[in-house]
N, C-alpha and C positions, 0 to 999 in steps of 0.2 A: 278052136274058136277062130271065128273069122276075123281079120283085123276090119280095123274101124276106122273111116273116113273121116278125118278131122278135116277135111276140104269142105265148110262152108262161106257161106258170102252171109252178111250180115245187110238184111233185107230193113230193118227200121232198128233203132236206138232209142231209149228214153231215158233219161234222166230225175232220179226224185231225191227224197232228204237224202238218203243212207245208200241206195244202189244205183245199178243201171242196170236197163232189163233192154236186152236185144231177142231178135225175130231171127230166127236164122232161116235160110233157103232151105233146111230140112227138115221143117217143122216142129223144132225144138225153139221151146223161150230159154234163154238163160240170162238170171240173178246172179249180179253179182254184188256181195254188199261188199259197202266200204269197210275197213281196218278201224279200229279202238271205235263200231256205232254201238248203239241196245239201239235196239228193232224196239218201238213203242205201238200199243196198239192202234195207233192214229198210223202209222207206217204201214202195217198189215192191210189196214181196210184201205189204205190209197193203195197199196199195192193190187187189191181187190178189186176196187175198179175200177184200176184201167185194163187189168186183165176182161175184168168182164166186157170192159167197151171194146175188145177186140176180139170176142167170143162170138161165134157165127150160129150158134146155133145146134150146128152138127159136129164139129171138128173140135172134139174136148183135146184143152190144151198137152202139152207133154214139156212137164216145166225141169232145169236144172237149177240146181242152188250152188253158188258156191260163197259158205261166208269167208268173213276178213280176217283176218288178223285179229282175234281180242273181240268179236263180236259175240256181242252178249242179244238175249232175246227176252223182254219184259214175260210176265206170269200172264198178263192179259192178252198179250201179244201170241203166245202160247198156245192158248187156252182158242181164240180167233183161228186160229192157222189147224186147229185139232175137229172144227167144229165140220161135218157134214154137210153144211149151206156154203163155207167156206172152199168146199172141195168140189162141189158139184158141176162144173166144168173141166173139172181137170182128169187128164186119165192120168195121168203118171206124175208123180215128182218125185224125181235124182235128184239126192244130198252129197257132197264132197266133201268128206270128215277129213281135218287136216289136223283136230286135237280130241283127247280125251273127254274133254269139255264139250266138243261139238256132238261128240258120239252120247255121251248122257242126255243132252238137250233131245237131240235127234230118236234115239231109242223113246224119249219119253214122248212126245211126238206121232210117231208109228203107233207106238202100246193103244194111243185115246183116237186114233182116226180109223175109221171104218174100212179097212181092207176094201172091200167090197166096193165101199162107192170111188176110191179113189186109192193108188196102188202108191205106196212110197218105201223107198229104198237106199240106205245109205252106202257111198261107193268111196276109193279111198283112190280113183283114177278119174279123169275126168275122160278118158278112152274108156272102161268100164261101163261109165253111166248113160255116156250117149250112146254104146252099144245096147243096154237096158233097154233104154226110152224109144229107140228105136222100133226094137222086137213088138213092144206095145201094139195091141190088136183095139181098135175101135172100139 
C-alpha cells in the first residue's frame, strides 16, 4: 500500500453547535465532533445544509467523521444520517472508530444506508480513511 499524504491546507473552516467541518485542498470535508456532545437531529439537518450549500452539483462530497470523546448520536439523528436523500451528494463517508460504542453506532449506520447510493466505511486510522476516500471514483 501506498503511503498517504497527510500534507493538506485547510481551504475554509466552519464552526456549528457540536463540530467543525473544514474543506481540505484535497477534496476531503472533515467532521469533527466535539467530546461528551449527542448529535440531535436538528444538528444532522444543519449539518445537511450547509453541506448542501456547498455542493456543486457535480462533485459529490467525500466526507471524514471523526467523533469525540463520549459522543453519543440521538435515534432521530440516526435514523436522518441512514436516509437515501440524506446521502445523495455524498460519494463516500470515512468513520474513525476510536471505541466499541462508536463501532456499534457506526455498523448500525452502514447496515440501513444504501451501499449503492452512498459508499461508507469505518477506519480505525485517520491515514486509512483518507487513503479510502481518496481511491473514490466519481
Amino acid at each position: 500500500m501506498s503511503p498517504v499524504s497527510t500534507d493538506f491546507k485547510v481551504l475554509e473552516s466552519h464552526r456549528d453547535r457540536i463540530s467543525t467541518i473544514e474543506f481540505w485542498d484535497n477534496g476531503i470535508i472533515f467532521i469533527k465532533l466535539d467530546d461528551n456532545e449527542q448529535v440531535e437531529l436538528s444538528d444532522s439537518r444543519s449539518q445537511y445544509e450547509f453541506l448542501k450549500s456547498k455542493f456543486d452539483g457535480k462533485h459529490k462530497h467525500r466526507v471524514l467523521v471523526e467523533p469525540g470523546r463520549f459522543t453519543e448520536i440521538s435515534k432521530e439523528a440516526r435514523e436522518f444520517s441512514s436516509k437515501t436523500d440524506s446521502n445523495a451528494m455524498t460519494l463516500g463517508t470515512a468513520v474513525i472508530v476510536k471505541t466499541l460504542a462508536h463501532r456499534i453506532i457506526i455498523n448500525f449506520i452502514i447496515n440501513f444506508t444504501r451501499q449503492d447510493a452512498m459508499k461508507m466505511k469505518m477506519f480505525d486510522s485517520k491515514e486509512k480513511a483518507i487513503d479510502w476516500l481518496l481511491k473514490l471514483k466519481q
